[in-house]
C-alpha positions in Angstrom: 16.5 -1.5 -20.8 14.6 1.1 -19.0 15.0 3.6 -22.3 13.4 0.9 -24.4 10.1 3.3 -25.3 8.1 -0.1 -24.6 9.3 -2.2 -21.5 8.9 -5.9 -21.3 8.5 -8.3 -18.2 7.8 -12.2 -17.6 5.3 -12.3 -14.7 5.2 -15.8 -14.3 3.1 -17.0 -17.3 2.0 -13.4 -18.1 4.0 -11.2 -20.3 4.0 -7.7 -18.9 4.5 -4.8 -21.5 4.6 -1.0 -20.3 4.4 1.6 -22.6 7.4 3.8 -21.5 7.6 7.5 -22.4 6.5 8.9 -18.9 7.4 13.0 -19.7 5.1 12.6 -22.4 2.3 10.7 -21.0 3.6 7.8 -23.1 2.3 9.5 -26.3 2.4 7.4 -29.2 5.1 7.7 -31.8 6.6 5.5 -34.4 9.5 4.3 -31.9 6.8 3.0 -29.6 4.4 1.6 -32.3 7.5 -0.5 -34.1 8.1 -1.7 -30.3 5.0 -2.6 -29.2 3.9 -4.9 -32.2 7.6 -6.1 -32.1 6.8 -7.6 -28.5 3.3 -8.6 -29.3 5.0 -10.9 -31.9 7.6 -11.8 -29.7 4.9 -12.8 -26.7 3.0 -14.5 -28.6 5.7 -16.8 -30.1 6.7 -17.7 -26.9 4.7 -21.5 -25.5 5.1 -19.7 -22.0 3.5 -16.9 -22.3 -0.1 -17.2 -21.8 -1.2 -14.3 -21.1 -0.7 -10.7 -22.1 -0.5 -7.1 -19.8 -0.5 -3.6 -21.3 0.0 -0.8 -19.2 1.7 2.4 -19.1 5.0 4.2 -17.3 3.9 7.0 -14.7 0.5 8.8 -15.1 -0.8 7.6 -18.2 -1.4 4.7 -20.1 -1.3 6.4 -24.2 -2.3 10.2 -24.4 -2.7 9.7 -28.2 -0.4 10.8 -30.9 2.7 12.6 -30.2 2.1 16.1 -31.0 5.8 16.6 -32.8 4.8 13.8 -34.7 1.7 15.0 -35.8 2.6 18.0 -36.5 5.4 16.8 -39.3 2.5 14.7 -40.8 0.3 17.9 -41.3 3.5 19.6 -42.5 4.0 17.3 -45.0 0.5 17.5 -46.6 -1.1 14.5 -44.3 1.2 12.1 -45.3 3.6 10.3 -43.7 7.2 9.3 -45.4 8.6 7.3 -42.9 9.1 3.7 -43.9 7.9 1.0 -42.0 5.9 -2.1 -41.3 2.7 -1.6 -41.2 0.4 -3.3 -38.4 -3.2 -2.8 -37.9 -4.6 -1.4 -34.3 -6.4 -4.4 -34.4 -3.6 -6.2 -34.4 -4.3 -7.9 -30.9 -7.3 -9.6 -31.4 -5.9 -11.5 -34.1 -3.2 -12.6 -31.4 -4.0 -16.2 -30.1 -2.5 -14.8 -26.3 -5.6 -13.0 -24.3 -4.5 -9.6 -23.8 -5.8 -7.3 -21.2 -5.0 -3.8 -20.6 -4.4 -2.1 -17.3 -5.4 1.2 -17.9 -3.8 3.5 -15.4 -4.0 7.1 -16.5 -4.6 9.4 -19.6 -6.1 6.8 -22.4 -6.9 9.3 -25.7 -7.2 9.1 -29.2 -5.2 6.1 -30.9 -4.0 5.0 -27.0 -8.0 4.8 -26.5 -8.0 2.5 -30.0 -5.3 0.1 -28.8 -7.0 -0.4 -25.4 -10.5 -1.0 -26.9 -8.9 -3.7 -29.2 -7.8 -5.5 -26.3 -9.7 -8.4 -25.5 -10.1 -7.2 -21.7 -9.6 -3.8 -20.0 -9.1 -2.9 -15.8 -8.4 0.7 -15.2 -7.5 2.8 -12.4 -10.5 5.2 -10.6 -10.4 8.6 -12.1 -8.4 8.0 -14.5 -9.6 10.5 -18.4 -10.5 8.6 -21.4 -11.2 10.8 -24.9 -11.5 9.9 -28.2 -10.3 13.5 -29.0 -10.1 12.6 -32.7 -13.1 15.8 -33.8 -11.4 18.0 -31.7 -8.1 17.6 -33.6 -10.0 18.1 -37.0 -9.8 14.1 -37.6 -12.3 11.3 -38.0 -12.9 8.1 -35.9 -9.6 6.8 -36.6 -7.7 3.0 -37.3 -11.2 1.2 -36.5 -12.4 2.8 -33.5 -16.1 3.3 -35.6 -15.8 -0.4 -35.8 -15.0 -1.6 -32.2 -16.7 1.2 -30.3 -20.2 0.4 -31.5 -19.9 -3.0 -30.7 -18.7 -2.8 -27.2 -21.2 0.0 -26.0 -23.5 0.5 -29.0 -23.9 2.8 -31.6 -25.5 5.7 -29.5 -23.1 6.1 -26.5 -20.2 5.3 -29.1 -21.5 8.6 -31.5 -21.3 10.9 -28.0 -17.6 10.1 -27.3 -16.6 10.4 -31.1 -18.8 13.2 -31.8 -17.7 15.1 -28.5 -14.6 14.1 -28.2 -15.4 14.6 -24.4 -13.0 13.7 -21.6 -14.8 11.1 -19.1 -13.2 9.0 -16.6 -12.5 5.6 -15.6 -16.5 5.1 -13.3 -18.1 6.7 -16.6 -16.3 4.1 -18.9 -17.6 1.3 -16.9 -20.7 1.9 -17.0 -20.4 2.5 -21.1 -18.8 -0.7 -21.5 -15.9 0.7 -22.2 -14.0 -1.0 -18.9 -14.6 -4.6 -17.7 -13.4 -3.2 -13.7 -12.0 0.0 -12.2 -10.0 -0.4 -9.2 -8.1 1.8 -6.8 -4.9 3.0 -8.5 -1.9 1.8 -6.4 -3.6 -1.9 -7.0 -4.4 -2.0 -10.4 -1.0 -3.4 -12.0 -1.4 -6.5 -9.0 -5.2 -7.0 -9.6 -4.6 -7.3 -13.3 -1.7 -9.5 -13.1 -3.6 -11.7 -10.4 -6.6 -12.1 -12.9 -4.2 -12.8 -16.0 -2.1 -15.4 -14.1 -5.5 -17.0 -12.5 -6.4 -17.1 -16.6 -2.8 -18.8 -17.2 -2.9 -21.2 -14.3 -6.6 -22.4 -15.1 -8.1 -22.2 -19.0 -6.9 -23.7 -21.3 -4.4 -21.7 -23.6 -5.9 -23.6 -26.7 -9.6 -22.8 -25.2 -8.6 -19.0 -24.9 -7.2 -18.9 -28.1 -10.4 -20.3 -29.9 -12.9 -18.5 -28.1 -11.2 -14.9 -28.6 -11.2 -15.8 -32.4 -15.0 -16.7 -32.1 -15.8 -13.6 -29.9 -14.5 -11.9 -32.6 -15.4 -12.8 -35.3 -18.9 -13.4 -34.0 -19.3 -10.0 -34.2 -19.8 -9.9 -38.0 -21.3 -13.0 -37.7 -24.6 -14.3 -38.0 -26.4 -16.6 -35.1 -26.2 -19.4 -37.3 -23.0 -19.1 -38.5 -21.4 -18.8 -35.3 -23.8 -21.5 -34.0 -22.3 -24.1 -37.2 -18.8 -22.9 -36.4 -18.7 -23.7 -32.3 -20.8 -27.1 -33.1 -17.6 -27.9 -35.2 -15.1 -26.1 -33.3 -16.4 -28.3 -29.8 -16.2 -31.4 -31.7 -12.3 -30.7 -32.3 -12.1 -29.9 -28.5 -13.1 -33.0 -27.2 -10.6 -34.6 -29.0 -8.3 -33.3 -27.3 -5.8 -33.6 -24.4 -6.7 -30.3 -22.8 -11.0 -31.7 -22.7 -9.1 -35.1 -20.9 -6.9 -32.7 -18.6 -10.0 -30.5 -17.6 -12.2 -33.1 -16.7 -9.0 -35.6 -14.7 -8.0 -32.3 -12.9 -11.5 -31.5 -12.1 -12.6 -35.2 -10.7 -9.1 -35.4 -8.7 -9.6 -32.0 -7.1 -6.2 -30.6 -8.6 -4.5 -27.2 -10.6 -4.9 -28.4 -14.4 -1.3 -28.7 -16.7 -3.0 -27.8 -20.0 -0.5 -27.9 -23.2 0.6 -24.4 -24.9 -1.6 -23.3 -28.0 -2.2 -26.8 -29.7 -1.9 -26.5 -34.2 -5.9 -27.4 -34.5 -6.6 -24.1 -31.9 -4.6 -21.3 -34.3 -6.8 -19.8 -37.1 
């Protein structure tokens, strides 16, 4: 419904989701977070889906923390009463669906966290990116000091935390912080295009495996990544999806890989 605060859309095999508070820069409240996880979980138990789209309603993609809401969590000492199931913002890497984010506008403080912790992110030219957590009187929240080093290094990553700076879309390419920035009225298409070229041609068990290693490869060390791919391609060529590659390849034709295969999940 189009007052659901997080919208949901099949795009062939890519599940679109669009954060949907547009008067407030779809600022992040405990309506949208119950929402958003619930469709995570629901794309990723669906065998169709194979990949995953996050994007936002209007001008922004996640301006950070509602203010009303933060505001009652200050007012009540810095804690939060409200009940509810509690998901971690790294929630989708542990997902075995690739999931990219189109960021189209305004991406600050915990919106900034849930796009890094996306596996791949497009945004639109020009549009502001903060961490804005120091200038609120907060730290590097819900693992931002954990992914932000990692994807630009631990310099660059202390100059947006410590500054809290605003920076667009061009200057988060070059920190790492973007994969791609393209013109705004063709992001949404360009990202679908890549995530449905992804869906049409790799191998959902294959994606699945290598996120997980990308990942975890991060805490890893050489060797034991090294010992755990050794392993993890023996299992692959096993498997129908290696026989599928290789027959589609030889006869010149789109591939028909299986969903998510039992020995790919973690």
């Amino acid at each position: 419904m189009a007052d659901d605060v997080v919208l949901s859309e099949s795009r062939g095999a890519v599940r679109l989701l669009t954060l949907n508070r547009p008067d407030r820069l779809n600022a992040w409240n405990r309506a949208l977070e119950t929402r958003y996880f619930a469709l995570l979980d629901e794309a990723e138990a669906d065998p169709d889906v194979r990949v995953i789209v996050v994007t936002g309603a209007g001008k922004g993609f996640c301006a950070g923390a509602d203010m009303d809401m933060l505001q009652g969590i200050g007012d009540a000492g810095g804690v939060s009463a409200e009940p509810r199931k509690h998901y971690p913002a790294y929630y989708a890497t542990t997902l075995n669906t690739p999931v990219i984010a189109a960021i189209n506008g305004a991406c600050a403080g915990i919106g900034l966290v849930h796009a890094m912790m996306c596996d791949i992110r497009f945004a639109a030219a020009g549009a502001k990116f903060t961490t804005a957590f120091a200038r609120r009187g907060l730290i590097a929240e819900h693992g931002v000091s954990w992914v932000l080093p990692r994807l630009i290094g631990p310099a660059k990553a202390m100059d947006v935390l410590l500054s809290g700076r605003v920076f667009v879309a061009e200057e988060a390419e070059d920190l790492g912080m973007v994969n791609k920035v393209v013109a705004p009225d063709a992001l949404l298409d360009e990202t679908i295009a890549y995530a449905n070229d992804l869906a049409a041609n790799s191998s959902p068990s294959s994606m699945a495996v290598m996120k997980r290693q990308i990942w975890a490869a991060l805490s890893q060390s050489i060797s034991e990544a090294t010992s755990e791919a050794d392993e993890l391609m023996r299992q692959s060529l096993r498997e129908a999806d290696f026989k599928e590659g290789v027959a589609s390849f030889v006869e010149k034709r789109p591939p028909a890989f299986n969903p998510v295969q039992d020995w790919a999940k973690p």
